[in-house]
N, C-alpha and C positions, 0 to 999 in steps of 0.2 A: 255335222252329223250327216252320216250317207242316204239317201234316198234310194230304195231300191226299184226298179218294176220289170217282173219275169217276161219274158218274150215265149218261153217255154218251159219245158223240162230240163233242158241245159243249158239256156243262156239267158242274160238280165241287162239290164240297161241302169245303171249309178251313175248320182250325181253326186256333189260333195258340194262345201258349202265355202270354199276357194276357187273356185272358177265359173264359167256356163258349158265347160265341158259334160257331155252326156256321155258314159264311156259305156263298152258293149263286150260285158264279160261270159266266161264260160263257168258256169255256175258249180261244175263237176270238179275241175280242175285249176289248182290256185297258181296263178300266172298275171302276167302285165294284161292290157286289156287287150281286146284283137279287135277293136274300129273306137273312133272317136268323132264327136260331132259337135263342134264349138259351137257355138248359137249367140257369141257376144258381138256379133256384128251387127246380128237381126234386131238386137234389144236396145241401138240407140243411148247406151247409158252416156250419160254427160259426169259423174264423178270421177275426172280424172288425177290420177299420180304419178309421176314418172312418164307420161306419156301414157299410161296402162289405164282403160278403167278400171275403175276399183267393181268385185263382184258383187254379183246380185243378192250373194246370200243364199242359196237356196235351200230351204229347212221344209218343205212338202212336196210331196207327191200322191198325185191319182188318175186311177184312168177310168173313163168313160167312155163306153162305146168304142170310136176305134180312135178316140183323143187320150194323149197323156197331157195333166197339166202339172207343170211344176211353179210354185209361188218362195220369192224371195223371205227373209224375213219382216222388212219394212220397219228396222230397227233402226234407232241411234246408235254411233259407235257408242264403245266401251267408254270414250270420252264425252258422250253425251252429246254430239255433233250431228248433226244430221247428214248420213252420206246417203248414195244411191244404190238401194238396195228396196226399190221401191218399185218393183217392175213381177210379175207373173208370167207365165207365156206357156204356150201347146203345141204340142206336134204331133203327127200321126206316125205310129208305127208303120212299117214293111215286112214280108219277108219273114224268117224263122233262122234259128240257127247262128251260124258265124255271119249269115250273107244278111240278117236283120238290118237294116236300116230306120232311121228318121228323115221325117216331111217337117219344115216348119211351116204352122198351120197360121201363129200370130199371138199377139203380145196385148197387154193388159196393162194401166201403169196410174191409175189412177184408186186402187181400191183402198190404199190408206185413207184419201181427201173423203172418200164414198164414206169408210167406218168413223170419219171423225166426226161427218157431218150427219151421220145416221143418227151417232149419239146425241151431238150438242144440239140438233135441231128437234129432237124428241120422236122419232119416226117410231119406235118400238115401245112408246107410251109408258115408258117408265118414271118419264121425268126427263128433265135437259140435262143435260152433262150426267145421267145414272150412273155411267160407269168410268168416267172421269177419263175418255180416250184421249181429248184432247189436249190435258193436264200430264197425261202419263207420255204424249209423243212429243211434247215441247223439247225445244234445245236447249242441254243442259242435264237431262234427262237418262241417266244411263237405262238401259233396257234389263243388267242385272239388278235393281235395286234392289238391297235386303228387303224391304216392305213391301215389294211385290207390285211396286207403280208405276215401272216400266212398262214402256211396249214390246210385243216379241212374238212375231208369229212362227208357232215351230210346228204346224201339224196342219195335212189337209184331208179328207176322204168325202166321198159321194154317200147319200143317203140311199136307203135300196130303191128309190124311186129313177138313182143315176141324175138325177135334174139338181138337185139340192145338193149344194157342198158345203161340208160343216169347216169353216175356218176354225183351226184350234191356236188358241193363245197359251205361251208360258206366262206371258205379263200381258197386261195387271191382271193379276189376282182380284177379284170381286165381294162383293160390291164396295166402293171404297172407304165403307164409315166401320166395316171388317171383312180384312182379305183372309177367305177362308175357300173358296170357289174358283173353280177353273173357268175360263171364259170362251165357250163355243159358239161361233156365228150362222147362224144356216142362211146362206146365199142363196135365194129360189131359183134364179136365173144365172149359173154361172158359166155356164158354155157359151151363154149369148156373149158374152162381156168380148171372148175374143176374134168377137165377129162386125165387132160395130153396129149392133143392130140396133140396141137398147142400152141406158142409162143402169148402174145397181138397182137391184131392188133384193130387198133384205126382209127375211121372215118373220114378221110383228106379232111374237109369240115369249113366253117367260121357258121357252125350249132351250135355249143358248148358256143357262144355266145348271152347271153341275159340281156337285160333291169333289 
């Protein structure tokens, strides 16, 4: 799925969910891109194939302030394996037009272990394992399941506060005694995460649940 975010009135900045390529299109006119900014070198992945790492995945995007961040999906493959696709990262825009550039600002690689241990350890006072994260990212686990007990992050955006980023899930569907519920996270602190300043902290509110 393509990640879009506008630089202007005629050009945008896509990702896709095959590479860490950031490509820098002309939003008026349909053509190949006109600048590209790989970023898989910044990001350290260790799942390799072929000599190649395998991609990050990336199924969100948002911007804040003058950060774009874009988050992986942090899914098991389709075979139920756990690859690396468990990494986040941000960079600052430049510039306007064809001559728009990217800054890499820094990388994130911990916020699956953060949501597993939110859950199982009860931090959002619903109960241990409420929403059975760490039952749905086990290996073995595809992230399609028909029942909806997969992992699968495919959505990000900032709350109007800009501080708050609502992690959005296709999987798992919630709560799990009936998946009927889409799974949203509001991260209170999510800019800090790619600055090493702070540890997750996670919004301890029944906000994260919707229709």
């Amino acid at each position: 799925m393509l990640q879009l975010q506008f630089v202007d009135a005629n050009y945008m900045f896509v990702a896709d969910d095959e590479n860490q390529a950031l490509r820098l299109y002309n939003r008026t006119t349909s053509g190949v891109s006109v600048n590209s900014f790989d970023y898989t070198s910044s990001l350290g992945l260790t799942d390799i194939s072929g000599g190649i790492p395998r991609e990050v995945d990336i199924e969100g995007s948002a911007k804040s302030g003058s950060r774009i961040y874009w988050l992986g999906s942090h899914d098991n493959s389709s075979r139920g394996i756990t690859v690396r696709t468990e990494a986040g990262f941000c960079n600052r825009p430049r510039g306007s037009g064809s001559s728009a550039t990217l800054s890499y600002v820094g990388r994130y690689d911990n916020l699956k272990t953060d949501l597993l241990s939110w859950d199982q350890n009860n931090v959002h006072g619903l109960g241990a394992d409420y929403f059975g994260l760490v039952a749905s990212a086990a290996v073995g686990v595809i992230p399609e399941s028909p029942d909806g007990s997969g992992f699968n992050i495919e959505g990000l955006e900032f709350a109007p506060d800009n501080t708050t980023a609502y992690v959005c899930f296709r999987a798992p569907i919630v709560p799990v005694t009936s998946r009927t519920k889409a799974l949203i996270v509001p991260v209170t602190n999510f800019a800090a995460l790619f600055s090493g300043i702070q540890p997750q902290v996670f919004q301890q509110s029944l906000g994260h649940l919707f229709n």
